[in-house]
C-alpha positions in Angstrom: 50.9 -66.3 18.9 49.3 -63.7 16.7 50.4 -60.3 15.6 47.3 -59.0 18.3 48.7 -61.1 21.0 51.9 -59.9 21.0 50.6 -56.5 21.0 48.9 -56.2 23.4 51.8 -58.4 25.1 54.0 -55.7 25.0 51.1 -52.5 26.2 50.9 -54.6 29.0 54.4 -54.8 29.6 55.1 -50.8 28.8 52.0 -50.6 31.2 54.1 -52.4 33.6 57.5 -50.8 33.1 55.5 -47.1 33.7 54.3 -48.7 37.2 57.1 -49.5 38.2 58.8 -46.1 36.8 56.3 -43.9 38.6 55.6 -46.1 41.9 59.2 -46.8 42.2 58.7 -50.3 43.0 60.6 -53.7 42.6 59.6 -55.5 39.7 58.1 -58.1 42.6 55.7 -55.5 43.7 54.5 -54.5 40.2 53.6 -58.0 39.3 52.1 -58.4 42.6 49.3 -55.3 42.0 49.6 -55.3 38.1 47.9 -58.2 37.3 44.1 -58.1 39.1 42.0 -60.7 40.5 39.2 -61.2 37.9 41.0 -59.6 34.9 41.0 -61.9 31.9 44.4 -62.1 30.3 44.7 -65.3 28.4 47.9 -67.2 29.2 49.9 -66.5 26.5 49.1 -63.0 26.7 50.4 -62.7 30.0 53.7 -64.9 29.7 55.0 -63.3 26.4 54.6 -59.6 29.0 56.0 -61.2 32.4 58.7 -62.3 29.8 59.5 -58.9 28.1 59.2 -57.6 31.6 61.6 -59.5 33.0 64.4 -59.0 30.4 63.5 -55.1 30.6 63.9 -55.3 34.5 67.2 -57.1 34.2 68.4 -55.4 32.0 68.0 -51.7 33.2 70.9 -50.5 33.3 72.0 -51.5 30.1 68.9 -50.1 28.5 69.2 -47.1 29.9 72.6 -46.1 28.9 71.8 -47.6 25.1 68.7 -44.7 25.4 71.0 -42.3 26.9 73.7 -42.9 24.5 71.4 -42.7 21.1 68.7 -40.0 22.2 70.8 -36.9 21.4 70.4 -34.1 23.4 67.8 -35.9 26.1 68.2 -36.6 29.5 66.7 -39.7 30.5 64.6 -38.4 33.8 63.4 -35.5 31.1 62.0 -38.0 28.4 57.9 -38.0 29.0 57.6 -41.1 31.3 55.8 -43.2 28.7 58.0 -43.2 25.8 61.1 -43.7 28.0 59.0 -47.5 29.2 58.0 -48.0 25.9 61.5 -47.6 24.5 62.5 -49.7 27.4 60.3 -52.1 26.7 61.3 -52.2 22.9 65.0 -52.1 23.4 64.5 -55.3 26.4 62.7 -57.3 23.0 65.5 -56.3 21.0 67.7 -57.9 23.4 66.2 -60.8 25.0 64.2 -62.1 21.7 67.1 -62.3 19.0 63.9 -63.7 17.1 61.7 -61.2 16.6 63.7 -58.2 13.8 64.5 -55.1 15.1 62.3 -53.8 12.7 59.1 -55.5 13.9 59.7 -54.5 17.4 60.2 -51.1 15.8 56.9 -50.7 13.8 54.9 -52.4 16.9 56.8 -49.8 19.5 55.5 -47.3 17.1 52.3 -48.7 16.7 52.0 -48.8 20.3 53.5 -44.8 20.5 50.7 -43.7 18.5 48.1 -45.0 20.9 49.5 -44.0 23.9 52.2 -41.1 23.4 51.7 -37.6 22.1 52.3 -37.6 18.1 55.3 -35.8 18.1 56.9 -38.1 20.2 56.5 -41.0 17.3 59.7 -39.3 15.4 61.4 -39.3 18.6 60.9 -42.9 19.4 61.8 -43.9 16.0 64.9 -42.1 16.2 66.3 -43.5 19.2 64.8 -47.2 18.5 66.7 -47.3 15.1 69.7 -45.8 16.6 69.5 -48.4 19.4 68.8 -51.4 16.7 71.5 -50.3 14.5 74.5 -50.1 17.6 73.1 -53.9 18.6 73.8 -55.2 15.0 77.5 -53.2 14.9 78.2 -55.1 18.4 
């Protein structure tokens, strides 16, 4: 799998995480409108973001409090709706894909920010992500 492929991989499942954020549906329901009859997504595309969905869906809770607990002085429901998916979908890689270093899924949450979040929030997201990496690594 390329460096593109995973990419995009992960925007899909951010894109994901926000639907089912702002719809406040199951992760069953978000799969079942989030992928459209007719849209091209080539397979491996498509697993590597059901996967990073998944662990981010599982793993909710978890996430959450590891963003609450390094993102000083932000309330999670406050963070712009868009950087609190991406950094869930960042800190579910971090978790579920001991593979991948915390500091590529760090530079490609960024890299992802900077299309899709406002540009102070790139500061922000790096903050909290290398916060998050470094209390994984002490555990």
């Amino acid at each position: 799998m390329t460096a593109g492929t995973r990419r995009k991989s992960r925007e899909l499942a951010m894109q994901m995480l926000f639907q089912q954020d702002m719809g406040k549906q199951s992760p069953d329901q978000v799969r079942a409108t989030f992928w459209k009859a007719g849209d091209e997504v080539e397979a491996e595309v498509k697993g590597f973001a059901e996967d990073l969905f998944r662990v981010a869906t599982l793993n909710q809770e978890k996430i959450d409090d590891l963003i609450t607990a390094n993102a000083k002085n932000w309330r999670l429901e406050r963070m712009p709706a868009v950087d609190r998916n991406l950094l869930r979908m960042a800190i579910g890689e971090m978790i579920g894909f001991k593979g991948t270093p915390f500091p590529i899924v760090i530079n490609e949450a960024l890299e992802i920010g900077r299309r899709y979040s406002a540009p102070e929030s790139i500061n922000f997201l790096n903050g909290v992500l290398d916060a998050v990496a470094h209390s994984l690594i002490g555990k």
